[in-house]
N, C-alpha and C positions, 0 to 999 in steps of 0.2 A: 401564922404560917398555915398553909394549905395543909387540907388532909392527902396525904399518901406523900407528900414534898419530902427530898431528901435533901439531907444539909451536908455541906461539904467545906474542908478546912486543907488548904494546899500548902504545902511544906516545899519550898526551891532550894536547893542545893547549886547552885548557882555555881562555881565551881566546877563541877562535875559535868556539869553541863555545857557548859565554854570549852570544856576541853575536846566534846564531843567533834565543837565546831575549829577545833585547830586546825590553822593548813587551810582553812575553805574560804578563801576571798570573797567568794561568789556568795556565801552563806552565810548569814545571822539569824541568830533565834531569834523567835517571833512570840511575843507572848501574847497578842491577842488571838492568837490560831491555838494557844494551847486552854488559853480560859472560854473562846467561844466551844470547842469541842466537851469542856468540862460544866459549863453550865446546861449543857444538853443532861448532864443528870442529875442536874437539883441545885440548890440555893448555897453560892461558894460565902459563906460567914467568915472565914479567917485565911489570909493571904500576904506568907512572908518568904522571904527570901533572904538567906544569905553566904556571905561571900565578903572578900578583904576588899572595897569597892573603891579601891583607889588604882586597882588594875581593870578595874570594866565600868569605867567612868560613861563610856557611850551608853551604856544599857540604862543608865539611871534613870533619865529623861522616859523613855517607855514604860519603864516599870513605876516609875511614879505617876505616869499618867492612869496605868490599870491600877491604880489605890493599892501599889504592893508594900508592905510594910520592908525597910531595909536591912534588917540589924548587917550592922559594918563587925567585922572581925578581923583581929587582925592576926597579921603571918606566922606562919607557924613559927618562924626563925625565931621570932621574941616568946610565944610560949609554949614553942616544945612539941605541942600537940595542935593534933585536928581541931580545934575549936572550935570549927564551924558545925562538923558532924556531931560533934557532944550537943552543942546549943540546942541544935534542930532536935536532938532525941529526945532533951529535957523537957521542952516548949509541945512536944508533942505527946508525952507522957502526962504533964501538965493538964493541957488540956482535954484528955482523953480520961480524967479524972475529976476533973471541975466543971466542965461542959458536958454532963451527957445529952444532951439534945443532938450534938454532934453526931454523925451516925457513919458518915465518910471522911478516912483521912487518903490524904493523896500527897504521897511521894517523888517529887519530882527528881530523880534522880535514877543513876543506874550502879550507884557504888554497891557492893555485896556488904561492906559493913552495915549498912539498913537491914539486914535481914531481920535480925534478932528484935530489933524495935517494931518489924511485921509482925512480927510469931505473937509480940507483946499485947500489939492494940487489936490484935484478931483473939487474945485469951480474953481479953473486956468485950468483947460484941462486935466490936468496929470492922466495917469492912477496909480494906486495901487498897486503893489503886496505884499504881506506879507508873509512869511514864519517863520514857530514859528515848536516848539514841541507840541506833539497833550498834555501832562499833561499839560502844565504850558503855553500855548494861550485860548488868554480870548473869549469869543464868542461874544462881541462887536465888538475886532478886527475885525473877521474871517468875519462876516458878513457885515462889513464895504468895505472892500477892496475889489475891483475889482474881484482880486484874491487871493487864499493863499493856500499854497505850504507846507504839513507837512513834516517836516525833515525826517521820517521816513518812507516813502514814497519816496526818496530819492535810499535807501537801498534796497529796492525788485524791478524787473525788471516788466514793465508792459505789456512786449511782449515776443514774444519765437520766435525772429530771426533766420536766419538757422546754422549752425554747417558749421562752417569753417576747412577744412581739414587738421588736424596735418602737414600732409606730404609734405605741401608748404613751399617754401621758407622762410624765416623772415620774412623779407623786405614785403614781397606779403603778408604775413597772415597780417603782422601789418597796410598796406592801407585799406585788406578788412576789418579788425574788424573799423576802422575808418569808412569807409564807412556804416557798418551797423549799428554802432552808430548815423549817423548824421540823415538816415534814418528812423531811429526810433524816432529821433528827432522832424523832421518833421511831421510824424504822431501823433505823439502826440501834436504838434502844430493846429494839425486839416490842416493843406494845402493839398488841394485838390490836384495840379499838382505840382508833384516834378521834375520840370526840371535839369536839369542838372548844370545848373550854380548855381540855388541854393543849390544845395546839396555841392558843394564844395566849395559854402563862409558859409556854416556851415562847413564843414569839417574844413576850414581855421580859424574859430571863437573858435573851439575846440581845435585845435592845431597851433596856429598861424604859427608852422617851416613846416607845411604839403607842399611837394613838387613833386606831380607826378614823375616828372625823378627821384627823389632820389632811388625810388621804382623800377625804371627801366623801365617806361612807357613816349614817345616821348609827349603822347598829354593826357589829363583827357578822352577822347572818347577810346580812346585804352585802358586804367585803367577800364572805365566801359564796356567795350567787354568781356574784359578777364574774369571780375565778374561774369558776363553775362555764360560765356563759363563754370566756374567753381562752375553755380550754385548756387550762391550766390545772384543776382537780377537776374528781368526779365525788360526786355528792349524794347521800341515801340521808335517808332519816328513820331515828331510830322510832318502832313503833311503839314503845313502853312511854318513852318521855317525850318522844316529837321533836327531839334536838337532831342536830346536825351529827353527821358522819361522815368524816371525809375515807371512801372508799378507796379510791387509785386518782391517780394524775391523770389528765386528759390526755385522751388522744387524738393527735392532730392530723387528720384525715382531709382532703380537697376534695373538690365534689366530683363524681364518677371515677374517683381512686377506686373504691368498692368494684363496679363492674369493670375495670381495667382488670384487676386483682383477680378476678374470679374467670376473665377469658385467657389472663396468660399463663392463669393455673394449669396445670397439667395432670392430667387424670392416674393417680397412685399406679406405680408399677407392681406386680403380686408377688409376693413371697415367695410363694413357690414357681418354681417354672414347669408346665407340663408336658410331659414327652409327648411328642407325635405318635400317634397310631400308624400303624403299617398299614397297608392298602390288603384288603383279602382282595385276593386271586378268585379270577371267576372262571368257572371251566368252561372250557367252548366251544359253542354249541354250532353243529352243521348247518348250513344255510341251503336253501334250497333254491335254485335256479328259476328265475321266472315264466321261462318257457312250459319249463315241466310240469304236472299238474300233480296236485298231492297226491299222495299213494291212497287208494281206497278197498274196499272188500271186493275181491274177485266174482262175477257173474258166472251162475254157471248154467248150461244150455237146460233148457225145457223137454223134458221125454215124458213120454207116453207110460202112461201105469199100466201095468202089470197086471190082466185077469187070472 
């Protein structure tokens, strides 16, 4: 196991969950949208489900394709009680005391009788997550658990990665949509430095057969060059170790988009606006007729001095 890797053990109340989806023709749970979201945080080691599976016989076929273990139980009319919510408590008590390597349990459900089985595997260390339907999860749950993950939430994208080019190869478009999944992964994880290695033991956690060469690439640094080249990340290297960093997503810019951008800019309006000054008044002044000639010192007549 990797160092810093978290391990995780997902408990389906399967049940509870069907119910979320009554009434909705249009809708069936999905359980590879709920396990690709959950291997974004670490290594899922134990995965059961259950429920009386002679009423969700269609689910079986999916969930036994994602390696889900099924314990069958049956109806409450034969024994009385919840069976299913006792088992899942046990199984999870169980191994939240013979597995400690475990470090995440996840609760797939939204009934409030889980709570107390929260409170429990949070007194041993374990963290929480919960993942229910926003109709039918209780708000004891929700605010119990560490975490909790709406199914439908699930379904809408919470970022707007960049557009991968029709015109590539299969092979190529299929590593970079991997790659900007794993990406987004990450950020949504909150990790600050997405090195290189970790982005491709998420890549590998989403797709366990993921194989650079397959795609046609000698080494994962040539895979993320090429990325790099087509636009799709932006790339630094760290200068401690010289490895990769994948900084931001590319951005996809045409050429003289730049100076289009910069002439239809429009030069910032100012925050404040200034008042107009008034006009000073200027007083005014006589004019003097061009006929007339300026006014000068008066001459005065020449006499004779006085003996």
């Amino acid at each position: 196991m990797n160092e810093g890797e978290h391990t995780l053990a997902v408990f389906i109340d399967f049940e509870n969950i069907a119910l979320g989806f009554k009434g909705k023709k249009d809708k069936r749970f999905d359980i590879q949208k709920v396990l690709e979201r959950l291997v974004e945080k670490g290594k899922i080691i134990v995965k059961k489900a259950y429920a009386d599976w002679t009423g969700y016989a269609d689910y079986k076929r999916a969930l036994h394709e994602a390696a889900i273990e099924l314990i069958d139980i049956p109806k409450r009319s034969m024994t009385g009680k919840n069976s299913a919510d006792i088992r899942l408590c046990v199984d999870s008590i169980d191994l939240c005391y013979s597995k400690e390597h475990i470090e995440t349990f996840v609760i797939v459900s939204g009934d409030s009788d889980f709570s107390p089985l929260v409170s429990k595997l949070k007194e041993n260390g374990k963290r929480v997550i919960g993942l229910g339907m926003k109709e039918s999860s209780s708000n004891l749950l929700i605010n119990n658990c560490d975490e909790f993950i709406y199914y439908e939430d699930l379904e809408r994208p919470l970022s707007t990665p960049p557009r991968i080019e029709q015109d590539l190869p299969e092979k190529k478009k299929e590593a970079f949509q991997l790659l900007v999944d794993s990406v987004v992964a990450l950020v949504r994880e909150n990790k600050e430095v997405l090195w290189s290695s970790l982005v491709k033991e998420t890549m590998k956690r989403k797709k366990p057969s993921f194989n650079e060469s397959y795609h046609g690439y000698r080494t994962f640094s040539d895979l993320l060059e090429d990325a790099e080249k087509e636009g799709v990340i932006q790339l630094r290297t760290d200068s401690r170790s010289g490895t990769y960093v994948i900084a931001d997503f590319g951005k996809e810019k045409k050429r003289g988009q730049g100076e289009e951008e910069k002439k239809e800019r429009k030069p910032p309006k100012p925050r404040w606006r200034s008042r107009p000054r008034r006009p000073i008044p200027k007083t005014p002044t006589p004019e003097l007729a061009p006929s007339e000639p300026p006014p000068s010192e008066p001459i005065l007549p020449e006499t004779e001095p006085v003996i």
